[in-house]
C-alpha positions in Angstrom: -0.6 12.5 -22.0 -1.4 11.6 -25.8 -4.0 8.6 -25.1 -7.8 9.4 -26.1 -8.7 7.7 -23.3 -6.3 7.6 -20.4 -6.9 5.3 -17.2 -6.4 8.0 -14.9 -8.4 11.3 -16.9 -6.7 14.2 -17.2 -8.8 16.5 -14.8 -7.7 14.6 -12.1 -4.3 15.4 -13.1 -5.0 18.8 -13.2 -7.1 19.0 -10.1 -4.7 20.2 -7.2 -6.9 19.3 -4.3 -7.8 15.8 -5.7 -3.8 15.3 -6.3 -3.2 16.2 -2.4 -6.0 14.1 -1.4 -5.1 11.0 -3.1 -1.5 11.2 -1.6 -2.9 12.0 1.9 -5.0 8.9 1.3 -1.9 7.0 -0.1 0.2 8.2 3.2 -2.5 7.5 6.2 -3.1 4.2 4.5 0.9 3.4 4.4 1.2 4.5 8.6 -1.5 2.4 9.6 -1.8 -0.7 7.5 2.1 -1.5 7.9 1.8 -1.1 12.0 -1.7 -3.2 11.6 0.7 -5.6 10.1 4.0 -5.3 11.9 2.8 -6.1 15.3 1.3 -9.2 15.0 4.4 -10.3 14.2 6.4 -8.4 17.0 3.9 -9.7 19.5 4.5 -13.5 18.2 8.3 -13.4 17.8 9.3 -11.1 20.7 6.5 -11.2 23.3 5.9 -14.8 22.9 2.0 -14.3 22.6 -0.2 -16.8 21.5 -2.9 -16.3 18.7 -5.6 -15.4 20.6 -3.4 -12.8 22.7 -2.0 -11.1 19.5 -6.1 -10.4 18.5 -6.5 -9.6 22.0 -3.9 -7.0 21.7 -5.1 -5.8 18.7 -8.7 -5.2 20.0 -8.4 -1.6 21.2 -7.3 -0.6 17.4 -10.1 -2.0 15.6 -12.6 -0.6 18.7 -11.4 3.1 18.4 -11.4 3.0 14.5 -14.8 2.1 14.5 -15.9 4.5 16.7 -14.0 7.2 15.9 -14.8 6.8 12.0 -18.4 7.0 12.6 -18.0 10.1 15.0 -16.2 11.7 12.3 -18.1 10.7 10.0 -21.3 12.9 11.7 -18.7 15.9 12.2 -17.3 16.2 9.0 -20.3 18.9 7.7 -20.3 20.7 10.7 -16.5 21.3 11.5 -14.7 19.9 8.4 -12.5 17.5 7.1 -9.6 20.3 7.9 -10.2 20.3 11.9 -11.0 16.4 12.2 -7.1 15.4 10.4 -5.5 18.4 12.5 -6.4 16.1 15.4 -6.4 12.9 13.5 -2.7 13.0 12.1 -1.1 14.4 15.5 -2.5 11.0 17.5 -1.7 8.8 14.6 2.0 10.7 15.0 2.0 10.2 19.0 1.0 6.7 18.6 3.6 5.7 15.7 6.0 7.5 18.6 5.2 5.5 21.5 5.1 2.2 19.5 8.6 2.6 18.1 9.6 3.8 21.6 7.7 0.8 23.3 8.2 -1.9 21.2 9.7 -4.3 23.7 7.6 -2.9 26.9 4.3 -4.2 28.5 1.6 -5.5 25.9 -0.3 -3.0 27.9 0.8 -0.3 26.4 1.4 -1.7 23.0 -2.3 -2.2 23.1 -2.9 1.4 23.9 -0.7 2.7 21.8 -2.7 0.8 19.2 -6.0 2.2 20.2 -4.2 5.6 19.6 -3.0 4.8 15.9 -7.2 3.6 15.4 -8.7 6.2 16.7 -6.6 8.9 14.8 -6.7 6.9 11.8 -10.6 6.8 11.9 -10.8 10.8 12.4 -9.2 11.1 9.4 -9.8 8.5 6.7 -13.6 9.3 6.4 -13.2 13.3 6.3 -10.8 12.1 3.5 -13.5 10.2 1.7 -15.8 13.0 1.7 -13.5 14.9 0.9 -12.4 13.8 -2.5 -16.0 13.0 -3.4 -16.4 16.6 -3.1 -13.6 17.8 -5.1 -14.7 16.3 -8.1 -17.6 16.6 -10.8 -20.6 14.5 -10.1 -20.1 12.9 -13.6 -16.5 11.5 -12.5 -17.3 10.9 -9.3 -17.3 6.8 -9.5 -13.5 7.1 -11.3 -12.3 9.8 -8.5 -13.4 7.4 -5.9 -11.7 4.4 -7.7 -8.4 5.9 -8.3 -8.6 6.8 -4.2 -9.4 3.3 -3.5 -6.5 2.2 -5.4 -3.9 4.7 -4.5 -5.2 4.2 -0.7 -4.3 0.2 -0.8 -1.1 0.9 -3.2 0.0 2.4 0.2 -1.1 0.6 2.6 1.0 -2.4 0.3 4.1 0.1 -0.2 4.5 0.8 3.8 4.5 -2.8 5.1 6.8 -3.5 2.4 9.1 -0.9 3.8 8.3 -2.0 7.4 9.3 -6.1 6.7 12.2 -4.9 4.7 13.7 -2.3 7.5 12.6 -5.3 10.2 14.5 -7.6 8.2 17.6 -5.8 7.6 18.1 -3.8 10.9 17.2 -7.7 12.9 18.0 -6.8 16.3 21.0 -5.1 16.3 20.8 -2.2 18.7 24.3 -0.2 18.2 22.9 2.7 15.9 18.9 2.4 16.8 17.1 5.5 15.4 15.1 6.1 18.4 17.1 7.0 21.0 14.6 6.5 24.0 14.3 3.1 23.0 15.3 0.1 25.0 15.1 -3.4 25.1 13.9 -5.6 22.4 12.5 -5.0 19.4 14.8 -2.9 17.9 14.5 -3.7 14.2 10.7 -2.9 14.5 11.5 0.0 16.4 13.2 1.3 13.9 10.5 0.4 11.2 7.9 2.5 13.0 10.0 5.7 13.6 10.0 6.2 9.8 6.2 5.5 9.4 5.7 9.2 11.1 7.4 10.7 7.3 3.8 10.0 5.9 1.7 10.7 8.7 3.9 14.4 8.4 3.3 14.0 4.7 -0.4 13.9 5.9 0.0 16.9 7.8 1.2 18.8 5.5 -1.0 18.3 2.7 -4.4 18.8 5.3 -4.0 22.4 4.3 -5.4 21.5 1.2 -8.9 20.5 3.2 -11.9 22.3 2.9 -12.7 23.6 6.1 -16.4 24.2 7.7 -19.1 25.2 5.8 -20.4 28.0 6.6 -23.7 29.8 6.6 -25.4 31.9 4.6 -26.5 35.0 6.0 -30.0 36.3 4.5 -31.8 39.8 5.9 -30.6 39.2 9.3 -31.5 35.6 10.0 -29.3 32.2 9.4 -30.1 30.2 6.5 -28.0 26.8 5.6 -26.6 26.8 2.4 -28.4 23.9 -0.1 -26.4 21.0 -0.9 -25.4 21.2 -4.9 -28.2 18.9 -7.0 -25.9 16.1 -8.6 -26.3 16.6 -12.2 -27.2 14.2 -14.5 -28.2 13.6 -18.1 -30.7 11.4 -17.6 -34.1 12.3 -19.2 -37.2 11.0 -17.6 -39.2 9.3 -20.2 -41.4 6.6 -18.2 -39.1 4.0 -19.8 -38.3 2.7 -15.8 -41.9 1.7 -14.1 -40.7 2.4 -10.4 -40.1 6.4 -11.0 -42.1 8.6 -8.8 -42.4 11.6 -11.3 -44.3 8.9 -13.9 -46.9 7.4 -11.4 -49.3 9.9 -12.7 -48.8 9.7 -16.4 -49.0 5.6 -16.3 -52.4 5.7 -14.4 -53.6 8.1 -17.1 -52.3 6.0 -19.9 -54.1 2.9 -18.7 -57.1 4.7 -17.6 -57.3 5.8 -21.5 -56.7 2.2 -22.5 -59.5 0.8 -20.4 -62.0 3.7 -21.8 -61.0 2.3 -25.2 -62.1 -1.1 -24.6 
């Protein structure tokens, strides 16, 4: 709090939306990344899959986050980031469900579970994005963006650690299993899984901090869109960079002057 200069400015600090946004980017990031990680190795050690089986299974996850990140990605303006992680966070939640649940069932519907967790993750990590780049001032937008980054790896890093150290402690004892609809094997990751839903509720719970739609501006009767803010800058055009538009004019002029001199 004393530094001249601290890594992590003080705004931020004092910036309530970017502080729940961070942490919801921290949280998602610690759900998914730790099950992205977890079941290759439940697939290897307790289904007996091969490597090219384990991607195989893992197909439908990488599919849906595509596709759902880029479909949220073209909603995000018109519905907002608040609608697209209501629907986001409950799938991630039904899929972290059914995996600890499923854990030693068909690869089936492993793999659709996993499809699930992408395609709730992908509805809300890019409303997310946006969302902090919006909560910010345009001059601190490259720092805001960097401190998300980091935060959102930090807990990606933080919830496989959990899941590899719940895996290994739990092993396969099945006495006192925290899912009670589980069965079979498995029951170490089972258990691993279950508490991945405390950040995806984390998430949930913090998505009341998103800005919701944007909505129009109503002008002598007729709908009129509201202007996207101009990004500031202090930046003064002086012809001192060849390639900008506004100074096409003046250099023409300038060397039409010089060649009259000669």
């Amino acid at each position: 709090w004393t530094a001249g200069s601290p890594f992590i400015p003080r705004e931020f600090l004092h910036n309530s939306r970017y502080v729940s946004l961070v942490w919801m980017s921290f949280s998602v990031m610690g759900a998914n990344l730790a099950v992205l990680i977890g079941l290759p190795i439940l697939l290897t050690f307790t289904h007996d899959l091969s490597a090219l089986e384990v991607g195989l299974t893992m197909v439908p996850g990488a599919i849906s986050t595509s596709v759902f990140g880029i479909l949220s990605g073209r909603l995000t303006d018109r519905v907002g980031a608040r609608l697209l992680v209501w629907v986001g966070s409950p799938l991630m939640l039904l899929a972290i469900l059914g995996l600890s649940t499923n854990t030693g069932s068909s690869v089936w519907i492993i793999a659709t579970f996993t499809g699930i967790l992408g395609a709730g993750f992908g509805l809300v990590n890019t409303p997310l994005a946006v969302a902090v780049s919006r909560s910010v001032r345009t001059q601190m937008l490259a720092s805001a963006l960097s401190i998300n980054s980091m935060l959102f790896f930090l807990g990606g890093s933080l919830g496989t650690a959990m899941l590899i150290a719940v895996v290994t402690s739990r092993g396969d004892a099945g006495e006192s299993l925290l899912n009670p609809v589980h069965s079979g094997a498995g029951a170490g990751f089972s258990d691993a899984i279950l508490l991945l839903a405390i950040p995806v509720f984390v998430v949930m719970a913090l998505s009341l901090r998103l800005p919701g739609a944007t909505k129009p501006a109503v002008v002598e009767g007729t709908v009129s869109v509201q202007p996207e803010p101009q990004a500031a800058t202090n930046w003064v055009a002086d012809c001192s960079v060849p390639w900008m538009p506004g100074c096409k004019e003046a250099v023409a002029e300038s060397k039409a002057a010089a060649l009259a001199e000669t």
